[in-house]
C-alpha positions in Angstrom: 30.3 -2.4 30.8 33.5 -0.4 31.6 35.9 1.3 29.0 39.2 2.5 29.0 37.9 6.6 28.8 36.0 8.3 31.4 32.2 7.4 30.2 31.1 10.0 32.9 32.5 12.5 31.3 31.5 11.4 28.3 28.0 11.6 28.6 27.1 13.9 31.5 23.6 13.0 31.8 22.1 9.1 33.1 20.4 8.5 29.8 21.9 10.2 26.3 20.2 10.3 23.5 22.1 9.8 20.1 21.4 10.4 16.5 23.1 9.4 13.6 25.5 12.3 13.6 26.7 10.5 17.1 28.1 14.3 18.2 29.0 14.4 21.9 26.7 15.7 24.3 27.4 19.1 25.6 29.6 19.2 28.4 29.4 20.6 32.1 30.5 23.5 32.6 34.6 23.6 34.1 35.6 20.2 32.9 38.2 19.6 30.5 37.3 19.1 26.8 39.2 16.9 24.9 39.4 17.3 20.7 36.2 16.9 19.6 37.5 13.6 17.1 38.4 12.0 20.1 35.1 12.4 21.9 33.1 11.3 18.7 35.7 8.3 18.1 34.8 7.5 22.0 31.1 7.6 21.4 31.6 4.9 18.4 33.8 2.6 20.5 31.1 2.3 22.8 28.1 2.0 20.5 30.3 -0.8 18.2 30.9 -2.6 22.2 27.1 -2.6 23.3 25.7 -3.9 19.6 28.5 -6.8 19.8 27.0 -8.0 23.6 23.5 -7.5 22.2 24.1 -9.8 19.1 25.8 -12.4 21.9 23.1 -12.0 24.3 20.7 -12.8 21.2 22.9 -15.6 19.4 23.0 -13.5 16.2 25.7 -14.5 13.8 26.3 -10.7 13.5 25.9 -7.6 15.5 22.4 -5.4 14.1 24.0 -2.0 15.9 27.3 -0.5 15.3 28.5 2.9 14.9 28.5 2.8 10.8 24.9 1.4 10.9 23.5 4.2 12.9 25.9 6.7 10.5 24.2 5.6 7.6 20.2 5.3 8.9 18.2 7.6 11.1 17.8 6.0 14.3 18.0 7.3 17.5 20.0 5.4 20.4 19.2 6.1 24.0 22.5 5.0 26.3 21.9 4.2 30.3 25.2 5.1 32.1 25.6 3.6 35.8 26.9 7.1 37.3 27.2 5.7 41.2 29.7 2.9 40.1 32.9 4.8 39.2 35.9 2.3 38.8 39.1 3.7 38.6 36.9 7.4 38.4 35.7 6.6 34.5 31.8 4.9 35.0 30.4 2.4 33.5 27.8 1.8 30.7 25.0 -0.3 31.6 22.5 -0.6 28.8 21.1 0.8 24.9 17.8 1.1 23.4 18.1 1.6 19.5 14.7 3.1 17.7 13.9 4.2 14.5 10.6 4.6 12.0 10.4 2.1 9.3 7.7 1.8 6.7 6.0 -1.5 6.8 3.5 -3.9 5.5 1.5 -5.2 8.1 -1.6 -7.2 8.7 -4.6 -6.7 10.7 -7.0 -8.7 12.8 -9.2 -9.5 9.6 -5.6 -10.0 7.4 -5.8 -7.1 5.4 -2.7 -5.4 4.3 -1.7 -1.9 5.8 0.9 0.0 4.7 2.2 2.1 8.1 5.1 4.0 9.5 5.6 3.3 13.5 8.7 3.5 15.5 10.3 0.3 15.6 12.1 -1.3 18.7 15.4 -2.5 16.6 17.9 -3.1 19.3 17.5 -3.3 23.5 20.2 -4.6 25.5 21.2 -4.5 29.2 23.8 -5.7 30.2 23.9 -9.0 32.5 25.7 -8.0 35.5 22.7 -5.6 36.2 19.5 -7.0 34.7 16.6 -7.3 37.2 17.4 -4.2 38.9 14.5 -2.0 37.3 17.1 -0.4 34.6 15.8 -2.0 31.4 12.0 -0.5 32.5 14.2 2.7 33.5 15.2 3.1 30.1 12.4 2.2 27.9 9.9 4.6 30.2 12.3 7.3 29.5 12.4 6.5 25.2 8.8 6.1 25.8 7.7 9.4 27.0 10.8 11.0 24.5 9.0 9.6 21.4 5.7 10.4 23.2 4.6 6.5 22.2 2.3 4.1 24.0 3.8 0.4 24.1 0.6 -0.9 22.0 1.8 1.3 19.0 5.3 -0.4 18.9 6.4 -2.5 16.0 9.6 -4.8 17.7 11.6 -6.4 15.2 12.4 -9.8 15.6 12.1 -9.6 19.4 14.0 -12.0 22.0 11.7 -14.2 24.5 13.5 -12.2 27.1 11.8 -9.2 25.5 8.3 -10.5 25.2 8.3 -11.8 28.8 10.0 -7.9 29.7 6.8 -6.0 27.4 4.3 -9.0 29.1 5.5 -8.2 32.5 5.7 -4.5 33.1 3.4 -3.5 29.8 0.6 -6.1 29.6 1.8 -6.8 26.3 0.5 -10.3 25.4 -1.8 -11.1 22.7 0.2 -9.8 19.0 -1.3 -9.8 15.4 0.3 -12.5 12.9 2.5 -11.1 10.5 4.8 -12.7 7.4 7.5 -10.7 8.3 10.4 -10.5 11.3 7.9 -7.9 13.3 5.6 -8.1 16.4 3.2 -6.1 17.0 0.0 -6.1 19.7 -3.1 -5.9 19.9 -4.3 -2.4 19.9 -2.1 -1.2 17.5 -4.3 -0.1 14.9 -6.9 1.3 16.9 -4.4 4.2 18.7 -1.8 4.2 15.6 0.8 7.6 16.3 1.6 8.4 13.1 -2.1 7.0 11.7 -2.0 4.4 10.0 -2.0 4.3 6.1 -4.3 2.1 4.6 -3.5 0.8 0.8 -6.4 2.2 -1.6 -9.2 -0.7 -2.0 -9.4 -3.1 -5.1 -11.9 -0.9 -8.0 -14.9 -2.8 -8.6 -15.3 -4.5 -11.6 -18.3 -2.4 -12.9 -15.8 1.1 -12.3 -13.6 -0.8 -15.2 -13.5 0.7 -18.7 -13.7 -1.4 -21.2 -10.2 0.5 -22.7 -7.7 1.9 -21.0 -7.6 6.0 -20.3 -5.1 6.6 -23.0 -6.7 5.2 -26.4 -5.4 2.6 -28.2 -3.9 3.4 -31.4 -6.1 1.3 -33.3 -9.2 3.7 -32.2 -7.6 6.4 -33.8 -7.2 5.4 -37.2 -8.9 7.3 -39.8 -10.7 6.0 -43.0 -10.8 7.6 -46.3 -13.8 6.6 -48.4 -13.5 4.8 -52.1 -13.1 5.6 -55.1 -14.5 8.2 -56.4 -15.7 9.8 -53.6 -12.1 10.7 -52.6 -11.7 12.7 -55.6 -13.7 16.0 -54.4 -11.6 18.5 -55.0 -9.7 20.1 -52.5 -10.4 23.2 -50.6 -7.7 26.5 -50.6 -8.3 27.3 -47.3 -7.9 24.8 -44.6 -11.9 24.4 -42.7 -12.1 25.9 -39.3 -12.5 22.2 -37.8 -11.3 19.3 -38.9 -13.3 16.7 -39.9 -13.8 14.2 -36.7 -11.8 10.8 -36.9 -13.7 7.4 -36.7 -13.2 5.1 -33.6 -14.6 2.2 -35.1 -13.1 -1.2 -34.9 -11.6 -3.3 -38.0 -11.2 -0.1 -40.1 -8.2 0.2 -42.9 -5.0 1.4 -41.7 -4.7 5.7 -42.1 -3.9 6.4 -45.7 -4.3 10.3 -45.1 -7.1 12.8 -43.8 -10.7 12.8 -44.4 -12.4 14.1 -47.2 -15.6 16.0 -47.2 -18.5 14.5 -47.6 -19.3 15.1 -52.0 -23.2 16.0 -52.6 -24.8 13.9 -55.2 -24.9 16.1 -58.1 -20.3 16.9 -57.8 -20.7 12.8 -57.4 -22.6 12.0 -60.8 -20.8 14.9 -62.6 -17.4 13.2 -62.0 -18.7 9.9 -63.5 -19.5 11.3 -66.5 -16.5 13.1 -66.2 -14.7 10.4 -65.6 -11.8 9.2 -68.3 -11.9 5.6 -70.0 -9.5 3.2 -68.8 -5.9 3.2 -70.8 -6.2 -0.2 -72.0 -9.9 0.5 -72.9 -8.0 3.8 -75.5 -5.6 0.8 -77.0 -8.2 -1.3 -77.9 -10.5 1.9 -79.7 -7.2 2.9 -81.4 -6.7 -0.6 -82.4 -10.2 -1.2 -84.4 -11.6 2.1 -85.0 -14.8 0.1 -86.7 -16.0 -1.2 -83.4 -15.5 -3.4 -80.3 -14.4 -6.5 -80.6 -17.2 -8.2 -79.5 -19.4 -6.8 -82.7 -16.5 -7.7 -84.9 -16.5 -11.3 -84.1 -20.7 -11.2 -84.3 -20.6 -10.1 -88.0 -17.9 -12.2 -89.0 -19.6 -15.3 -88.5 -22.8 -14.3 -90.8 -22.9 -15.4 -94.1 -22.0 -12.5 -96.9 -25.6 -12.9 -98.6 -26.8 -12.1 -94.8 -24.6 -9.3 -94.7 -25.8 -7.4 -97.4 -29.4 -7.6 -95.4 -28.0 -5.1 -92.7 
């Protein structure tokens, strides 16, 4: 793939490797450098180029690499120059491999879910005019040994056939692990997982259950005042050193203030007597100072000779 800058210059190396910062390589020493905007605006043309012939290579509706994805994510993209061919003195690109560790969800063999971070294939692309010349191997041996990988522990999202056939071929890649989502990976790729793998924490039995959850329910904590009258102890001056405990009983009265102290026998039998009459029960005294009514009405009914008898 040929531009209109010198790519040689460009990138003074066979393979570059690019972050999302996408700042130009250094340069070799006694060539000319060019305003650094110009280099970095040189290094987007080319990315922006390479992901539009990957997404036609693929038959994606749009490409997956550009020069504001790789701004905005941090992936790495490693950029095969072809330094003997040299039209018109400026090079030519031949290929990319975009990487980058993404946090998935995965299954193993037995379907469990594992939550893991590998390095994920995202993007590889060479270009046609020089596939089958040992280049795409070239440049994923290279990333490879740079991310100090092994194939197996690969995650390769959404992969071409061209791709499997290329990781079958030179890798022995074949047999992959179902998964629900766009990536492959292989079998093996638990067992030597770079970073390790990280498992989801088990279901808790159902005997480790509490019956109630670790912060009470409000319910638990309501406290009960006892009836009348063993509510009417009096009340202490001093605050007590510890407050009486609150009950955690179920189907208890709602709160209607703080616990009383428990009243001995003799305070409780004192208060009864203690105890004033009922205000209707004073109207009805004040009323008929000769008795209750009930006796009223008894001697009224007698005759008056049986009156005189009592």
């Amino acid at each position: 793939m040929e531009f209109p800058f010198d790519v040689d210059a460009l990138f003074p190396e066979r393979i570059t490797v690019l972050d999302q910062h996408l700042r130009p390589p250094a340069r070799r020493p006694g060539t000319t450098t060019p305003a650094r905007v110009d280099l970095q605006q040189q290094i987007m043309t080319i990315i922006d180029e390479l992901g539009k012939a990957s997404a036609k290579a693929q038959n994606l509706s749009a490409p997956i690499t550009s020069a504001s994805r790789m701004q905005s994510n941090r992936h790495v993209v490693y950029i095969l120059k072809d330094s003997s061919a040299r039209p018109a003195g400026k090079g030519a690109i031949i290929g990319f491999i975009k990487v980058g560790y993404k946090k998935l969800f995965v299954l193993d063999d037995r379907e469990a879910h594992n939550e893991v971070e590998p390095l994920c294939i995202l993007d590889f692309y060479i270009h046609e005019s020089v596939q089958r010349h040992g280049h795409g191997r070239e440049l994923f041996q290279y990333m490879l040994q740079k991310e100090r990988v092994e194939p197996h522990q690969l995650a390769i999202d959404r992969p071409s056939p061209k791709l499997l056939k290329f990781l079958n071929k030179h890798y022995n890649l074949e047999t992959t692990v179902p998964q629900v989502n766009n990536f492959v990976i292989f079998e093996g790729f638990f067992a030597h997982q770079h970073p390790p793998a990280r498992k989801l924490p088990p279901k808790r039995a159902e005997g480790d259950i509490k019956p109630y959850s670790s912060s009470d329910r409000e319910f638990l904590k309501v406290a009960v005042e006892p009836p009348w009258p063993l509510n009417r102890a009096p009340r202490r001056s001093t605050p007590p050193a510890h407050p009486p405990p609150r009950s955690s009983s179920l189907g208890n009265s709602p709160e209607r203030g703080p616990l009383r102290p428990f009243v001995p026998e003799q305070e409780l039998l004192r208060s009864l007597r203690l105890c004033p009459p009922h205000p209707t029960a004073r109207l009805l005294l004040a009323a008929d100072p000769g008795g209750s009514p009930a006796q009223r009405r008894r001697t009224s009914s007698l005759p008056r000779s049986e009156e005189s008898r009592y």
